[in-house]
C-alpha positions as CSV (number, residue, x, y, z in Angstrom):
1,X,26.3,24.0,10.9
2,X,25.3,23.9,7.2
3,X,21.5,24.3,5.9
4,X,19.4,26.8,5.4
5,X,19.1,30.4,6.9
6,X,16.5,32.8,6.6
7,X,16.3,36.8,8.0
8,X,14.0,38.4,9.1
9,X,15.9,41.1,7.7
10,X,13.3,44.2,8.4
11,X,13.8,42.9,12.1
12,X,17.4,43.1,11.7
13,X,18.0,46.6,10.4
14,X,15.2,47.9,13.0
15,X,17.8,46.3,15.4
16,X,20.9,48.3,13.7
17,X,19.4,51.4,13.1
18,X,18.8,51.7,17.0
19,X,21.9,50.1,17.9
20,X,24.4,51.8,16.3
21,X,24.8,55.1,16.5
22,X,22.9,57.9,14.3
23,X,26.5,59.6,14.1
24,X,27.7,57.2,11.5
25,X,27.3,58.5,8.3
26,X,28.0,58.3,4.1
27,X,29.9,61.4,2.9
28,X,27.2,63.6,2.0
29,X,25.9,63.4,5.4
30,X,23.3,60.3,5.1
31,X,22.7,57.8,8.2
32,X,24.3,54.7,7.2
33,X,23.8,53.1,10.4
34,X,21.5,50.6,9.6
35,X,23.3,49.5,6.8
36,X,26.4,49.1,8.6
37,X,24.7,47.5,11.4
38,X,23.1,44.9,8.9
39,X,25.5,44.2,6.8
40,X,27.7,43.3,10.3
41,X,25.4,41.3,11.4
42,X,24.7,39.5,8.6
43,X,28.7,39.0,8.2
44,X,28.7,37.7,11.5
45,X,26.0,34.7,10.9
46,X,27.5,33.6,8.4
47,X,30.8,33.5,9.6
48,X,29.7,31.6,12.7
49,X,27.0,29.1,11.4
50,X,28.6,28.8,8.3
51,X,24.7,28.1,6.3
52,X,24.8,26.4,2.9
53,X,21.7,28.7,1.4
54,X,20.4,31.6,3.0
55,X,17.6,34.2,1.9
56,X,17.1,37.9,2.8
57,X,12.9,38.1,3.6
58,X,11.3,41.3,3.1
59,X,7.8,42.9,3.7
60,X,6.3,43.5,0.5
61,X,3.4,44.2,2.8
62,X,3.9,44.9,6.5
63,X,0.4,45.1,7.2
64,X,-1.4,42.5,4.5
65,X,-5.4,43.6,3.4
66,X,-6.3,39.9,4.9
67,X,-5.1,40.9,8.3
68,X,-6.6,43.8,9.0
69,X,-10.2,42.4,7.2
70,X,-10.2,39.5,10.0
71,X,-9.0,42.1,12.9
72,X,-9.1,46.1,12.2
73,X,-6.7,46.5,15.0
74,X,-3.7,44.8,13.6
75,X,-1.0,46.8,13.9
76,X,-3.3,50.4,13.6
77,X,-1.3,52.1,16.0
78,X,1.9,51.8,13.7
79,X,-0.1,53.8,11.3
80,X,1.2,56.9,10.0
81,X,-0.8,60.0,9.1
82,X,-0.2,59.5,5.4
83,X,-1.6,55.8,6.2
84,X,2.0,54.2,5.5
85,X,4.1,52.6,8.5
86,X,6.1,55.3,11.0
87,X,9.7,53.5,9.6
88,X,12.1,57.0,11.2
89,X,12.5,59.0,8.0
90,X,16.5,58.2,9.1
91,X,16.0,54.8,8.5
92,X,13.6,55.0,5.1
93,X,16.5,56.8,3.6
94,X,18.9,53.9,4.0
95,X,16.3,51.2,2.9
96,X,17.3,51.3,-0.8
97,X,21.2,51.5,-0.5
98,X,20.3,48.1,2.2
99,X,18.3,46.7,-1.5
100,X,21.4,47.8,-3.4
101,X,24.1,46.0,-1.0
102,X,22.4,43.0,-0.9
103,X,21.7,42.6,-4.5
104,X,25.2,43.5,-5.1
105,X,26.7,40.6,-2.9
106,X,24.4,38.5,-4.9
107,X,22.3,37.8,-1.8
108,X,18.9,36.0,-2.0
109,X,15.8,38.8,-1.2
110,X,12.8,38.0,-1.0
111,X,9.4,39.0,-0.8
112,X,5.9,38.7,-2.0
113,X,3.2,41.1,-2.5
114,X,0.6,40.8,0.1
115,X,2.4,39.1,2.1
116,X,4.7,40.7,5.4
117,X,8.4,38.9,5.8
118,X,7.2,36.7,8.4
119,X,5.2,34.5,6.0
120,X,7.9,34.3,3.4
121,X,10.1,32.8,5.9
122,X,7.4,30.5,7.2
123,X,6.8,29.9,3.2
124,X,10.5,28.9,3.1
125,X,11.0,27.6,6.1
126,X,8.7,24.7,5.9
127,X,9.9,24.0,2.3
128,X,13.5,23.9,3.5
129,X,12.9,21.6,6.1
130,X,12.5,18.7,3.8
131,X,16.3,19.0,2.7
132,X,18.1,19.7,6.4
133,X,18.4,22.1,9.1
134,X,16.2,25.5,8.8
135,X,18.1,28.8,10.8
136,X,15.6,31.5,11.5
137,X,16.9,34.9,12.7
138,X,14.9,37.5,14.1
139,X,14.0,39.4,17.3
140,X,10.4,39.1,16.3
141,X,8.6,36.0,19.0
142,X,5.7,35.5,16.7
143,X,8.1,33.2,14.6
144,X,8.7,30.7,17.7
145,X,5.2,29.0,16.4
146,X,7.5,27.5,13.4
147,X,9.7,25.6,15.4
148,X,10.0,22.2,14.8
149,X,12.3,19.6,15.9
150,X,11.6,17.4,13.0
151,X,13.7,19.4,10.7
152,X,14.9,20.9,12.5
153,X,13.3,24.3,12.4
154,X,14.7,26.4,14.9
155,X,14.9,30.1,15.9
156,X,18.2,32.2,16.2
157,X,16.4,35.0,19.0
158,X,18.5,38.2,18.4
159,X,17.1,40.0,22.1
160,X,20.8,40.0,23.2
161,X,22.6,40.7,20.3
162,X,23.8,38.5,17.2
163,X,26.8,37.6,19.5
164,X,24.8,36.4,22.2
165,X,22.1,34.6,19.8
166,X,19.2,32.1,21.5
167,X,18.9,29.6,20.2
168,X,15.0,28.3,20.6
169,X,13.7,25.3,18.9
170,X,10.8,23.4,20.2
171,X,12.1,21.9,23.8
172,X,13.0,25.5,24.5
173,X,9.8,27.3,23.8
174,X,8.3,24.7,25.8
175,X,11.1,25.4,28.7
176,X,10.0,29.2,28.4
177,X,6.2,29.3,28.4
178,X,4.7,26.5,30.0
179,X,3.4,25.1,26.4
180,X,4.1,22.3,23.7
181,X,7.0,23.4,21.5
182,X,4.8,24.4,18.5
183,X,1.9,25.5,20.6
184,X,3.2,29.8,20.3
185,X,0.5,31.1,17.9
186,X,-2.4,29.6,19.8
187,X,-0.8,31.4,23.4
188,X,0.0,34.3,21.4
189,X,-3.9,34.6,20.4
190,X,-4.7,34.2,23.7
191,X,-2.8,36.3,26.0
192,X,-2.5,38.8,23.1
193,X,0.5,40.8,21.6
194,X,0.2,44.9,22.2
195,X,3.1,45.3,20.3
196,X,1.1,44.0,17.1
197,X,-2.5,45.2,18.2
198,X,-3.5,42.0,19.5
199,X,-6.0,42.4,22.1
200,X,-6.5,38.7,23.5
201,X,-8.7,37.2,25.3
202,X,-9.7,39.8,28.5
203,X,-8.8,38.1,31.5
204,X,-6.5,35.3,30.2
205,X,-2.8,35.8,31.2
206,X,0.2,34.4,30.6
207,X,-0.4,30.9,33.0
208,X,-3.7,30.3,32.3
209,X,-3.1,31.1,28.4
210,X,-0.6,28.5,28.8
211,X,-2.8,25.5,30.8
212,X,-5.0,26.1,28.1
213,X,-2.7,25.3,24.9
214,X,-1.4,22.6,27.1
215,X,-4.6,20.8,28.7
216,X,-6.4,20.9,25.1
217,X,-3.5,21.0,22.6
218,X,-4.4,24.0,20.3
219,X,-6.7,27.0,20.1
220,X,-9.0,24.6,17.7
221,X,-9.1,21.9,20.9
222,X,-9.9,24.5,22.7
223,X,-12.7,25.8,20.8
224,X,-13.8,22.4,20.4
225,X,-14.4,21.7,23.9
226,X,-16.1,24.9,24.3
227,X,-18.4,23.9,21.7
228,X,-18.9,20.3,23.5
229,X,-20.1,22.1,26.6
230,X,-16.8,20.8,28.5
231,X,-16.3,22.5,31.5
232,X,-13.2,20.4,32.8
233,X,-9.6,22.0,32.2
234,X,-10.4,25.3,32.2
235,X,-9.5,27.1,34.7
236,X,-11.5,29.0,37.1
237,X,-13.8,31.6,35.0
238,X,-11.7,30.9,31.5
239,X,-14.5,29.4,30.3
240,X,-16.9,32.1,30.6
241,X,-14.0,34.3,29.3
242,X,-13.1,32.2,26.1
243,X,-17.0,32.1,25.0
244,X,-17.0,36.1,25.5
245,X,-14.2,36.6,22.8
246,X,-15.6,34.1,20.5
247,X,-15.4,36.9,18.0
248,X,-12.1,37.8,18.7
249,X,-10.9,34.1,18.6
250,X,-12.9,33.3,15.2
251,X,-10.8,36.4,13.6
252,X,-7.3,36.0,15.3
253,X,-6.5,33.0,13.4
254,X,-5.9,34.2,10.7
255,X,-4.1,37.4,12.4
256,X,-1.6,35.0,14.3
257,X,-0.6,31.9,12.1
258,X,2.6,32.7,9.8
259,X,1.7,31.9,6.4
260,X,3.5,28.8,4.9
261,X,2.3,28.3,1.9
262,X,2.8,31.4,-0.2
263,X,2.3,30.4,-4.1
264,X,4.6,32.4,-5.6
265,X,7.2,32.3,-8.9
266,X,9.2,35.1,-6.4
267,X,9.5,31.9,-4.3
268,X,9.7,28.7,-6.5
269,X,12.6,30.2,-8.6
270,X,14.7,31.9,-6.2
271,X,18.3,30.8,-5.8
272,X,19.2,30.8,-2.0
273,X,23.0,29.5,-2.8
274,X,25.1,30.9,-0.3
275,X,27.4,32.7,-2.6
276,X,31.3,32.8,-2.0
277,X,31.6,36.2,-4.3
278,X,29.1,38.4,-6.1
279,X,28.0,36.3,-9.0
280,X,28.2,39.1,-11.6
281,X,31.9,40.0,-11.6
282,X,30.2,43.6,-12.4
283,X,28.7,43.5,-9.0
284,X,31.9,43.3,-7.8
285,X,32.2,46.9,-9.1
286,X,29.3,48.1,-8.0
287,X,30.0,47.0,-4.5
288,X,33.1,48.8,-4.3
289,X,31.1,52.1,-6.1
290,X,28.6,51.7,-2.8
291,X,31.1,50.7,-0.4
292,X,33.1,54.5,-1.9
293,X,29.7,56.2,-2.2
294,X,27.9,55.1,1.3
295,X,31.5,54.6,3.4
296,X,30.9,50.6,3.6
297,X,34.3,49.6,3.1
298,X,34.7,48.2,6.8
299,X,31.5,46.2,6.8
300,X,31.9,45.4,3.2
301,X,35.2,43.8,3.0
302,X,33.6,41.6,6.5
303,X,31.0,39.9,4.6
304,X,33.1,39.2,1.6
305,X,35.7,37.6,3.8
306,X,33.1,35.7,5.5
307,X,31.2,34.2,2.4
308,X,34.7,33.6,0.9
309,X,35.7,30.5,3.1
310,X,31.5,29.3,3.6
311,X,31.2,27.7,0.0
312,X,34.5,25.5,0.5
């Protein structure tokens, strides 16, 4: 496998810090777990797919002005009391050494202000499609919607682990929910998303979310054929439904679709080479100081060895 990869990295350490134990720890007593964890993981992709390019995405924003303008409930019950995002205080500790460690392998990071990670890797992904294979990793579903088998664009689902990766490009989306393969953000919007403070439409479940993508091809057919006075393909009281959240539906849009074209110089001059060694040879000192400092040396000496053999 050679291409592009892009992680969804805040996904990613969310995953390590609850997966490996609390326990693990730098010298002075700091959780290091979801460094560890992530620096593992990311060891183990490239070790296995063995990607060309690959780019670290961040949330400069993880709940963007524009979002929450078009629907107030976006993500509101993730809101702290001091209006920032409940990240464990465990687990906002360890965010800058994971900033340090990656900029010290000489890692592409990226992200944008305004903008969560989910839009720079829909940013990059349709970009990188143009020159080969696009790899996205996450455990988040909203980024099934960029899959696309003309590039191909396809997701790395990390539900059961980064050894037990699935892999989910268009014909599997399909397979999974009833819809076509590029057709996620319009079911999304309809059956809703608790997780992210998506309501959806009241009334519209999972099957009949789905007949709907796939009987009128996208939420904008959809709302089309509302708008025509079509009564034929919607199911049984779906119509009535649909014109009830016309509100809801006119916003969500905007909620739902990954952004994927972020103008940004963040973006246009980043260098996603997969590196085989830190690029600084100071780095290469500084790694060791953190690897000492934050007891990294296991994980550490992993990803070197696996970006060593991946450039030749």
């Amino acid at each position: 496998m050679s291409g592009l990869m892009l992680l969804d990295t805040p996904s990613l350490y969310f995953r390590a810090f609850f997966g490996v134990p609390e326990s693990v720890k730098a010298p002075d007593g700091t959780p290091v777990n979801a460094v560890r964890g992530l620096v593992d993981m990311i060891a183990r992709l490239v070790q296995d797919r063995r990607p060309d390019r690959l780019v670290c995405c961040m949330d400069a924003d993880w709940r963007p002005a524009f979002r929450v303008e078009a629907l107030p409930s976006y993500k509101a019950h993730r809101v702290a009391d001091d209006g920032g995002d409940q990240t464990p205080d465990a687990l906002e500790a360890q965010l800058p050494v994971i900033d340090a460690v990656l900029k010290a392998f000489g890692l592409a990071v990226a992200g944008v202000p305004g903008y969560e990670a989910d839009d720079v890797i829909g940013t990059l992904a349709v970009r990188g499609a143009a020159q080969g294979p696009v790899d996205i990793v996450t455990g988040d579903r909203d980024l099934f919607q960029l899959v696309d088998e003309r590039g191909p664009v396809q997701v790395l689902y990390t539900a059961r682990g980064i050894r037990n990766l699935q892999v989910m490009g268009e014909k599997e989306v399909a397979a999974k929910y009833g819809i076509p393969g590029r057709g996620y953000a319009d079911y999304a919007t309809l059956r809703g998303d608790p997780s992210d403070g998506l309501p959806g439409v009241p009334g519209i479940g999972d099957k009949t979310a789905a007949a709907l993508v796939t009987r009128f091809g996208s939420l904008e057919g959809i709302l089309a054929a509302l708008q025509a006075g079509t009564t034929e393909g919607f199911p049984a009281g779906a119509r009535r439904r649909m014109e009830a959240a016309s509100d809801y539906l006119a916003a969500a849009e905007t909620v739902v679709k990954v952004v994927t074209g972020i103008d940004d110089p963040v973006l246009s001059g980043l260098d996603d080479r997969l590196p085989a060694e830190p690029r600084d040879p100071a780095a290469l000192v500084a790694l060791a100081a953190l690897a000492d400092e934050w007891n990294l040396s296991g994980p550490v000496n992993r990803l070197l060895n696996a970006l060593a053999p991946a450039a030749s």
